[in-house]
N, CA, C and O atoms as a DFTB+ gen file, in Angstrom:
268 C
 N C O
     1  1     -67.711      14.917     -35.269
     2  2     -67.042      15.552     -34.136
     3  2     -66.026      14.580     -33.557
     4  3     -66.297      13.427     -33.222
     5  1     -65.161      14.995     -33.495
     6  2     -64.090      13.916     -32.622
     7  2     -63.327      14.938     -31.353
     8  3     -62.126      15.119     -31.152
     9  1     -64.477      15.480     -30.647
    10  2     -64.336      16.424     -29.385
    11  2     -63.841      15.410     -28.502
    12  3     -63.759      15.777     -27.330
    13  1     -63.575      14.518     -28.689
    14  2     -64.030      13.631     -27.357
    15  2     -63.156      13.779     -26.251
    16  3     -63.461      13.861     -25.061
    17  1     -61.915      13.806     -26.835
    18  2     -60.171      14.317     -25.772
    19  2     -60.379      15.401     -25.030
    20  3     -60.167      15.713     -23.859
    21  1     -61.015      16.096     -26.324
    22  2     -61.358      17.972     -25.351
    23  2     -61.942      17.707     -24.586
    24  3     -61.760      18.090     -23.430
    25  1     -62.962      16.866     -25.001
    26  2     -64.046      17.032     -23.282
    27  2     -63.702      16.027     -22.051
    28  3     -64.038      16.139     -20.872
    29  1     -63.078      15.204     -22.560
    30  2     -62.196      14.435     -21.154
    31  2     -61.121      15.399     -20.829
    32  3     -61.025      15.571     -19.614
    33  1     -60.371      16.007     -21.465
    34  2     -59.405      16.892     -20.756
    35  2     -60.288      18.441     -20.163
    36  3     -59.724      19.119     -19.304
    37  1     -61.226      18.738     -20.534
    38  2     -61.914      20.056     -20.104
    39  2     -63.009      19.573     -19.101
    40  3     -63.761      20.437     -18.650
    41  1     -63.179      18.194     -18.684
    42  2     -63.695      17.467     -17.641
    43  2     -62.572      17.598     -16.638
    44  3     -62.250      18.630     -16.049
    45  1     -62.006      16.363     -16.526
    46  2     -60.373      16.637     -15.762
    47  2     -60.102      17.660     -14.608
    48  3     -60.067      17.583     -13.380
    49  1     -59.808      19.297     -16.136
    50  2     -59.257      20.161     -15.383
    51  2     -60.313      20.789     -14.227
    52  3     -60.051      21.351     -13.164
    53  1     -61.538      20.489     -14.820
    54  2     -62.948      21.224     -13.808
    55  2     -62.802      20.552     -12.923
    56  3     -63.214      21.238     -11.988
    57  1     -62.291      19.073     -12.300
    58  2     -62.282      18.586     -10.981
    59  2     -63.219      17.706     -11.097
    60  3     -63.527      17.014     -10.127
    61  1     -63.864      17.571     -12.356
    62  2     -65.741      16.119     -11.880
    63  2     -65.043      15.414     -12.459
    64  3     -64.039      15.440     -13.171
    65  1     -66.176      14.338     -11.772
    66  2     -66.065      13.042     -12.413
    67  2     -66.953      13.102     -13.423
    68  3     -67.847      13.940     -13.546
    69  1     -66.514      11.549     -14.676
    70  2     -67.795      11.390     -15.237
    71  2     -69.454      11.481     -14.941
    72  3     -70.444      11.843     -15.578
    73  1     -69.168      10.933     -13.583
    74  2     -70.404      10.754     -12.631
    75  2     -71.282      12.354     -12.318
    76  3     -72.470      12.679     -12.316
    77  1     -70.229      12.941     -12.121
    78  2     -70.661      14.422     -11.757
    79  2     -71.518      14.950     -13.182
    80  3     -72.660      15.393     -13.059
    81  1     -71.155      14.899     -13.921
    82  2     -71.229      15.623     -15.469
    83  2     -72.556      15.012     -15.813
    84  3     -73.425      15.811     -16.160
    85  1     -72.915      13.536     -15.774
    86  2     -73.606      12.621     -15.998
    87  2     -74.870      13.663     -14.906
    88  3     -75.589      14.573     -15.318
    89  1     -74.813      13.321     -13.997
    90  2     -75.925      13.958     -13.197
    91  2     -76.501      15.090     -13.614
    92  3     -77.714      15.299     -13.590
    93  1     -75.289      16.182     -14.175
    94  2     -75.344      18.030     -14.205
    95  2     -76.585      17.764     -15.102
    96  3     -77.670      18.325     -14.949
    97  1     -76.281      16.797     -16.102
    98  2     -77.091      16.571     -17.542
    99  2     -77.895      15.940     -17.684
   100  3     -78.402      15.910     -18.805
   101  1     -78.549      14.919     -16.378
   102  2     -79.566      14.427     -16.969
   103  2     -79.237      12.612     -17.798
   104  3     -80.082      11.737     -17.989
   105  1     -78.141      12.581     -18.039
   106  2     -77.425      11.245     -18.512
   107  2     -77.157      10.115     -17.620
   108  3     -77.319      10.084     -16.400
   109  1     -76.647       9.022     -18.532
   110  2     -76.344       7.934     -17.831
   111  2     -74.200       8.351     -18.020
   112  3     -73.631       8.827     -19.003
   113  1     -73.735       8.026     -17.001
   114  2     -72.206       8.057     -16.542
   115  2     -72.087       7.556     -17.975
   116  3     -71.688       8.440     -18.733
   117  1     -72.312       6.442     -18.527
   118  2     -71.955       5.675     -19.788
   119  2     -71.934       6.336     -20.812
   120  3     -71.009       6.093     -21.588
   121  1     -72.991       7.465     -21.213
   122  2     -73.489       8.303     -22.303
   123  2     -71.677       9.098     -22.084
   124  3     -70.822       8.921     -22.952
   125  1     -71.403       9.902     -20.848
   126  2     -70.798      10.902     -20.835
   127  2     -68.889      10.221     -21.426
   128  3     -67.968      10.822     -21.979
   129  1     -69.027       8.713     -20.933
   130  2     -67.620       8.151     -21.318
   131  2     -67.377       7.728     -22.906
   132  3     -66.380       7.836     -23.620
   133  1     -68.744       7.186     -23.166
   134  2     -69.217       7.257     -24.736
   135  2     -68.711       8.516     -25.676
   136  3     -68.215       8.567     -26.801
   137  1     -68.997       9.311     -24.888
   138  2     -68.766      11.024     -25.225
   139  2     -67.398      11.259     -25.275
   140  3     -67.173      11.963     -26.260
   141  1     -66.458      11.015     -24.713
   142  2     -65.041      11.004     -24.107
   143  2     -64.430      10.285     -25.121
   144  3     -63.394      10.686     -25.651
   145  1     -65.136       8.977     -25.521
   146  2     -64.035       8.206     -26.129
   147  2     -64.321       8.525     -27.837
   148  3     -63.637       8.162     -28.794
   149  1     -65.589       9.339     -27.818
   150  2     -65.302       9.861     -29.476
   151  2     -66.821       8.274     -29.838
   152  3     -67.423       8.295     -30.912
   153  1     -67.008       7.604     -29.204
   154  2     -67.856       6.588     -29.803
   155  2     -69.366       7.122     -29.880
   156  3     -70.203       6.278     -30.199
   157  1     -69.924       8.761     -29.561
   158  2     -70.739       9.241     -29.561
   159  2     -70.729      10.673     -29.578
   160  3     -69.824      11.360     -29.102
   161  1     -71.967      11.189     -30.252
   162  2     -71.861      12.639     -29.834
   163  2     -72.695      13.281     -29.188
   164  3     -73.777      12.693     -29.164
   165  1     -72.685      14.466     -28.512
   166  2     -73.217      14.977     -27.553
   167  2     -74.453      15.581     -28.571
   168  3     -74.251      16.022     -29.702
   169  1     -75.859      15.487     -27.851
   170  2     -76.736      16.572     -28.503
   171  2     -76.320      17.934     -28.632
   172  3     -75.179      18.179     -28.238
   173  1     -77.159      19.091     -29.208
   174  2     -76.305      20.257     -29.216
   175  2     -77.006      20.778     -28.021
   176  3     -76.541      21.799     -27.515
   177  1     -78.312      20.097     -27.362
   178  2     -78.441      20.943     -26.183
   179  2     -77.489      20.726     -25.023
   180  3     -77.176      21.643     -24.264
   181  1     -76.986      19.343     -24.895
   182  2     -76.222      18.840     -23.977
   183  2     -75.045      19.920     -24.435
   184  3     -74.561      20.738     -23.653
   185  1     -74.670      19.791     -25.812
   186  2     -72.812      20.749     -25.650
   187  2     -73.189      21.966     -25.089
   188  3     -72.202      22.520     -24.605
   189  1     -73.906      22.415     -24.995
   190  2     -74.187      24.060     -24.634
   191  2     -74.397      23.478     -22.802
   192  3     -73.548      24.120     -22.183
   193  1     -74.963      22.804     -22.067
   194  2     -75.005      22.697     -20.553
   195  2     -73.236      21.930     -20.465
   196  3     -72.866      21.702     -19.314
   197  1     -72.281      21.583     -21.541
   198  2     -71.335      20.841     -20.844
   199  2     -70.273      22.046     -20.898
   200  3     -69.365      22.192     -20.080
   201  1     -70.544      22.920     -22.036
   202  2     -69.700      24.469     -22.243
   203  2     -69.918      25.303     -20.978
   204  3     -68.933      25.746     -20.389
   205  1     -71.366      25.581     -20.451
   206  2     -71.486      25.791     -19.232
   207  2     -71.057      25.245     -17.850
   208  3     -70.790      26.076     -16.982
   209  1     -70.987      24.235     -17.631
   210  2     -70.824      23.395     -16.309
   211  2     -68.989      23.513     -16.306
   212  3     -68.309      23.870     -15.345
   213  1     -68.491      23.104     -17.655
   214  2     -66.908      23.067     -17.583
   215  2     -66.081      24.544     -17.950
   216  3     -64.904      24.732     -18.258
   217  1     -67.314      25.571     -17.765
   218  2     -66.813      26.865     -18.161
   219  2     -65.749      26.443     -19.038
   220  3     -64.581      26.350     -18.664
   221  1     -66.170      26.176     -20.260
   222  2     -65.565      26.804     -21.607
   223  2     -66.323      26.965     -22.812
   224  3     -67.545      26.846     -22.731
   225  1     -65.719      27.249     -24.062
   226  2     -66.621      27.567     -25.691
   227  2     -67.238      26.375     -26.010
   228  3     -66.700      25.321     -25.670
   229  1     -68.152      26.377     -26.535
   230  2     -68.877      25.065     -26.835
   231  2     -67.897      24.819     -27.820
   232  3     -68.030      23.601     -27.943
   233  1     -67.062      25.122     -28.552
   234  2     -65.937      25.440     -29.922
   235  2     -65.043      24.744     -29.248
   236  3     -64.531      23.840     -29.908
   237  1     -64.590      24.880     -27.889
   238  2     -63.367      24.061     -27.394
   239  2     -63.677      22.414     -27.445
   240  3     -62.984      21.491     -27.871
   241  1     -64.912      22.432     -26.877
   242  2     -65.297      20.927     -27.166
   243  2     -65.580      20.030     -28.080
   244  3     -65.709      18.812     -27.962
   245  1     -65.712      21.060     -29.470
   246  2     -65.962      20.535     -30.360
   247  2     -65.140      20.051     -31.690
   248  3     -65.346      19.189     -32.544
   249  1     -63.899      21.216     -31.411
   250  2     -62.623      21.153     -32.002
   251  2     -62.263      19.869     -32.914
   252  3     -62.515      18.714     -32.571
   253  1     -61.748      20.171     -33.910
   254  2     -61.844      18.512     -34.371
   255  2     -60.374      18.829     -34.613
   256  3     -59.898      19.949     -34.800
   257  1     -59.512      17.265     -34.566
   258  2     -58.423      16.865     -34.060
   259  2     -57.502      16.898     -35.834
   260  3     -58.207      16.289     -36.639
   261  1     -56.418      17.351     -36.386
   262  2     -56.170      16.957     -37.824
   263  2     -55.835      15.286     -37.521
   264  3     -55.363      14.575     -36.634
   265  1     -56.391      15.188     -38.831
   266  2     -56.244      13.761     -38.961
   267  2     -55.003      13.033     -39.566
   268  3     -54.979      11.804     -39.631
């Protein structure tokens, strides 16, 4: 998965912080920037509460980038 842009930009536009997202889920702030920068991936239960919280497709977040 190299979601990681999507979900910093589909973070962003929702108005939270890392911090916010981190809490919604149960995570450490670190897990969620980890997540952002592509150096980790989200469980699939977490993508389904981050598709929810940032109202969008779990598909938007997961999008992979051409290489």
């Amino acid at each position: 998965m190299r979601g990681g842009t999507q979900l910093g930009r589909a973070r962003a536009k929702s108005g939270l912080s890392q911090r916010d997202v981190a809490e919604a889920l149960g995570v450490a702030q670190s897990t969620v920037c980890r997540w952002e920068k592509g150096e980790r991936e989200p469980r699939q239960r977490h993508l389904r509460a981050l598709a929810i919280l940032l109202r969008v497709d779990v598909g938007a977040l997961i999008e992979r980038r051409a290489a």
